[in-house]
N, C-alpha and C positions, 0 to 999 in steps of 0.2 A: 504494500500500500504506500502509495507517494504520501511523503511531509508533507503536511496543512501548510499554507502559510498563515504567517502570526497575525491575531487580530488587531486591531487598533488599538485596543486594551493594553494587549502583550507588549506591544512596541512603546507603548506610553510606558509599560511596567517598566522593561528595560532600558528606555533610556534618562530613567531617574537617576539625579545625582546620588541618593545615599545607595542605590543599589552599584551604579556604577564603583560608589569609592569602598562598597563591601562585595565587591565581584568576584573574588578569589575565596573568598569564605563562605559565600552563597552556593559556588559552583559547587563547595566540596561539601555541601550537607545536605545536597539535593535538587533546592529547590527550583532550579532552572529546567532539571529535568522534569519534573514534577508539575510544574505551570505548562512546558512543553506540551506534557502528555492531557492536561487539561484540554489545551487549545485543539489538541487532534482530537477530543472525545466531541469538544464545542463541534466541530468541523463535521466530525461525521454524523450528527445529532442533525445538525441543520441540513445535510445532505439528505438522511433519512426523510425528515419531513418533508424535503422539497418533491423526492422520490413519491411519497407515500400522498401527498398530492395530483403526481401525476397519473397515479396507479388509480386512484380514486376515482379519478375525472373522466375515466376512459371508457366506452358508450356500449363494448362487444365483451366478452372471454378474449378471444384472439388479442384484442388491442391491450386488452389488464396483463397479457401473458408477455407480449412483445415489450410493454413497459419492465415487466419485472425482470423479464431476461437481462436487460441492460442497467438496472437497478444491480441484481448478483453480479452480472461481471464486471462492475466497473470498482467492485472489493476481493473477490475470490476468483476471477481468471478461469473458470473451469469449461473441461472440454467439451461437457454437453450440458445443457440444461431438458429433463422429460418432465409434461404436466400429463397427466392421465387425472380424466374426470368426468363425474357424470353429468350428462346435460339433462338428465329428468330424475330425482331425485327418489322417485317411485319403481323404477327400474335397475336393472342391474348394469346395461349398457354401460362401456365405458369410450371415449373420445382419447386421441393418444396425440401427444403433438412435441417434435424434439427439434431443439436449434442445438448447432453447432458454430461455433463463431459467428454468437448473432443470428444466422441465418437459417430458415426451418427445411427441417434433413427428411429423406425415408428413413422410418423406423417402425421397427414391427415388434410386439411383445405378444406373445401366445397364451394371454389371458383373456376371460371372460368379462372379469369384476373385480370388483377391491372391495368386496364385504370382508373377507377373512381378516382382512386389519384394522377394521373398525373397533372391536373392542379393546386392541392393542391402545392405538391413537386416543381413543378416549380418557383410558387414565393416563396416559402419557405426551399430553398435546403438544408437546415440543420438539422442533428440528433435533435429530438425534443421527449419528455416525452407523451408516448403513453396516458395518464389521459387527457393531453392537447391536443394534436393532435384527440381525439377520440371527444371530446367536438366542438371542430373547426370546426371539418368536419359536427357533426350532426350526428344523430338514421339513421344506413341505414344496409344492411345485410353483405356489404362488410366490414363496422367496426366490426360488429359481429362475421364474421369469424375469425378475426385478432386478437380478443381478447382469443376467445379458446386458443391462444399460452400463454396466460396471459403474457406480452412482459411491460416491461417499459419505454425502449426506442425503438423507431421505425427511421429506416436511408434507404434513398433513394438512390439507386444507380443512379446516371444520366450521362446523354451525350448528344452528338450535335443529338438523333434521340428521345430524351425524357428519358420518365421514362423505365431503364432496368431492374430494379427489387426493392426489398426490403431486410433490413435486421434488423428482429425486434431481440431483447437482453433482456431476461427473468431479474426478479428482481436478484438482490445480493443474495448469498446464506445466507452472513452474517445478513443481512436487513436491512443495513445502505444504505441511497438514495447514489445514483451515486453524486460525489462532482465535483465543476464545473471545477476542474482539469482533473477530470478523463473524462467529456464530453470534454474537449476541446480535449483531446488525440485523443478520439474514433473521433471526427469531423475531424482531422486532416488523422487520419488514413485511415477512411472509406473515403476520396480526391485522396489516393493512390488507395486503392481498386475497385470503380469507373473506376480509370485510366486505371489499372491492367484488368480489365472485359471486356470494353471499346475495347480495344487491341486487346483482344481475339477476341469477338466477330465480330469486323471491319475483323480481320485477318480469320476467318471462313469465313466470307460472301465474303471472295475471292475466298475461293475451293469449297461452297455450291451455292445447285440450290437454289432459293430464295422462289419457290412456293412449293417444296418437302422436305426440309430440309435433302437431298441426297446429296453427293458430285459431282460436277458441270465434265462435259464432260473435260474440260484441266486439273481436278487433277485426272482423269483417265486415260488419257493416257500420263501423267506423271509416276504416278503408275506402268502403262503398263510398259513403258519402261526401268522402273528401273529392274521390277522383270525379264523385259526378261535378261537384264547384269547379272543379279543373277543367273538366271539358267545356263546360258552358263559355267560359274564361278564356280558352285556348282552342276551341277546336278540334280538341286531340278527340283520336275513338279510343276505347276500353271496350274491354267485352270479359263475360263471367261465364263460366261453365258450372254447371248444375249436376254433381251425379248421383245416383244413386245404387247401391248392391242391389241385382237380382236375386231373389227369392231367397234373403238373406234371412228371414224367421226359419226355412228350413235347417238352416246351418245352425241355427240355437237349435231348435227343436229337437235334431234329429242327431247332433254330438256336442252340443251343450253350449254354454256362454261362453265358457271358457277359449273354445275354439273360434267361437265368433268374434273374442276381442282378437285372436289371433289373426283373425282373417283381415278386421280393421288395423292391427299394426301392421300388417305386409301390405295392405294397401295405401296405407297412408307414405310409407316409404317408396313406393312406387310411384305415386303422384307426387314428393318430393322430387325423385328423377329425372320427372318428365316436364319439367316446367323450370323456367327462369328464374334467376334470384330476386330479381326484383316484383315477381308474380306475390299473390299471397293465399297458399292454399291451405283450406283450414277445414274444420268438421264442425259442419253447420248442425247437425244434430242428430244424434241414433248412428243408422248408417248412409245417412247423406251429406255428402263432402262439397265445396265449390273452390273453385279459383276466381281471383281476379287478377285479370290480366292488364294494364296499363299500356295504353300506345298499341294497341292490339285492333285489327281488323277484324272483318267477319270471313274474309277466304282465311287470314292465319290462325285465327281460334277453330276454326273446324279444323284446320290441320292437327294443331293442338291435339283437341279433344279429341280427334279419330288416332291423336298417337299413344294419347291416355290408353283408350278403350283396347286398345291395341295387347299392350305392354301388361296392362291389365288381364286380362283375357290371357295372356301369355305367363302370369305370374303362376310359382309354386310356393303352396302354403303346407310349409311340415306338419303333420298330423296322423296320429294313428286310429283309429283305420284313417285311410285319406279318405281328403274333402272332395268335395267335387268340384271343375272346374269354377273359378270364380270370375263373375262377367259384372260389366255396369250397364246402365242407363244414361244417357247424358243427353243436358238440355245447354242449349247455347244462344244466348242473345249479346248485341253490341251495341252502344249507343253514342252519343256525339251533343253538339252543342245543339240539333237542331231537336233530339231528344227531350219535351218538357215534360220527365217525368221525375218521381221521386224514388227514394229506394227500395221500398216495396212494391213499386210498379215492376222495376227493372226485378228484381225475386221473383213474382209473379210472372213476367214475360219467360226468363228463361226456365219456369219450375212449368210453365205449358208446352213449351219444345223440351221438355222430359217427360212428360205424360204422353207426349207422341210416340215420342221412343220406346214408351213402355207397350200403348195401344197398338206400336207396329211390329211388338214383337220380341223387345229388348234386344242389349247389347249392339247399340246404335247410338247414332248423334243423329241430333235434329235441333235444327233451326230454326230460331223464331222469328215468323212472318208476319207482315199482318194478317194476310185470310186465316192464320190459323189458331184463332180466337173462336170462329165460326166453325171450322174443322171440330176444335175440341168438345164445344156446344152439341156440333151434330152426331160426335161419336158418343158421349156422356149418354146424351138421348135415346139413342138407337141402344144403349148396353143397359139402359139403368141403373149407373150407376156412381158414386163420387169420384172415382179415380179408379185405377187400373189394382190389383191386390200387388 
């Protein structure tokens, strides 16, 4: 770690006349050292909170990870930094993400989850020397994998739902052991980062569905209504897809709920695949999902949705006995500034080019047109009945 330079305090200390003319007496009973070592503790004190500011301030996980990254190396040098954590706190899934000089690496670790070390980290919440933590714990396959990262210190992320992840810190590049100044930093720091995670994470599980890890029915039609003000504003088109599982009570019914949240986590990943970052698809409610798409046409959203339905259709859901294939429905409307409607207008248009889809047969897209307001009237009629089952 580079010498602080001296504060303005220090240099006022030092260039006082009685200290001057007892300089030689001073030196040798310490205290030069000793104010030294003050001003370095001042220095990285202030560095921390500057740090733990920026950690704070930062809007994603990715953005809190790439702060802290350069937070640890600009005291411990080390040759990798791995964060593993979970992005839904209800699951076991875990997220893996490694830098090496700053910069983010392929890294692969042959685990499921980090539950096993949750009750470890609890009574133990502090950054600890992965030699000793590996010992503690005992021979088991989840230490095994932890060690491929060859990591020296290992740090718990926590909070009031348990253990949120890990963030193991590769040896010094120098090869000098981490000194307990430098742990105390990274312990102080990684309290912010935690904090920092914590935040996000809480503030996600307000707009996400909890069992999909989709964005939840009121940050879509929040969404909605923003981008309709935009179009009117700008002219832009948007357009939202509608879908829905076919004869998805049979999949309850017939091999339980169980399966059928299964079948909504594989689908909801699938419709994460199949769409844009900047799209926002969420689980409008049961088993019916939508997107909305921004700056999107009515030829590109059918392409879209026909690539959905596609992919979908094409997807395998682990299950014993197996399920049966799993298909959608989907309704697709697009609107624009000459559009004057509201956002239950726009639900309603595209939730009647899905009742098409269903009347024609399922596992199709369809389009909403005007005539087919009158279409759905004359088929309702002709079937008696509310909607399609």
């Amino acid at each position: 770690m580079e010498k602080p330079l001296q504060s303005d305090n220090a240099k006022e200390f030092f260039s006082s006349p009685k200290i001057v003319e007892n300089y030689l007496l001073l030196q040798e009973t310490g205290v030069f050292s000793y104010v030294e070592s003050l001003d370095s503790e001042i220095s990285i004190y202030k560095n921390l909170f500057s740090g733990a500011l920026d950690i704070v301030n930062r809007t994603t996980i990715s953005e809190i990870m790439d702060a802290t990254v350069w937070q640890i190396s600009d005291y411990f040098l080390p040759a990798s930094i791995v964060f593993i954590w979970k992005p839904l706190q209800n699951r076991d899934d875990i997220t893996l993400k490694c830098y090496r000089n700053y910069k983010i690496v392929d890294f692969n670790l042959p685990m499921n989850n980090i539950n096993v070390f949750e009750p470890y980290f609890l009574k133990h919440p502090e950054p600890i020397r992965f030699k000793t933590f590996s010992a503690e714990m005992g021979e088991c396959q989840a230490i095994n994998c932890l060690s491929m990262a060859d990591p020296e210190l290992i740090m718990p992320i926590l909070g009031p739902s348990g253990l949120y992840g890990l963030v193991l810190i590769g040896r010094n590049i120098r090869g000098d052991e981490s000194s307990q100044l430098q742990l105390a930093f990274i312990n102080n720091l990684m309290s912010f980062v935690s904090k920092a995670i914590q935040n996000h994470l809480h503030y996600e599980h307000t707009l996400r569905d909890q069992k999909t890890g989709l964005f939840n029915n009121g940050f879509f039609m929040t969404r909605l209504n923003e981008e309709i003000i935009r179009a009117r504003r700008t002219n832009s088109e948007t357009s939202i897809i509608i879908m829905d599982v076919d004869h998805f009570k049979d999949v309850n019914d017939h091999y339980g709920h169980i399966a059928g949240d299964r079948v909504l986590e594989n689908l909801a990943i699938t419709i994460k695949q199949g769409v844009r970052v900047g799209d926002v698809p969420s689980r409008f409610g049961g088993e019916e999902f939508t997107v909305l798409l921004p700056d999107t046409g009515k030829k590109t959203v059918f392409t879209v949705a026909e690539r959905l339905r596609s992919m979908i259709e094409a997807m395998k859901v682990t299950w014993e006995p197996p399920l049966p294939k799993v298909t959608v429905s989907l309704g697709v409307f697009t609107f624009d500034k000459s559009t004057q409607i509201f956002a239950d207008e726009v639900i309603k248009r595209a939730d009647d080019a899905l009742y098409m889809s269903k009347a024609l047969g399922r596992n199709r897209v369809s389009v909403w047109e005007e005539s087919l307001s009158k279409k759905i009237s004359e088929l309702r009629a002709s079937q008696n009945l509310s909607g399609p089952a």
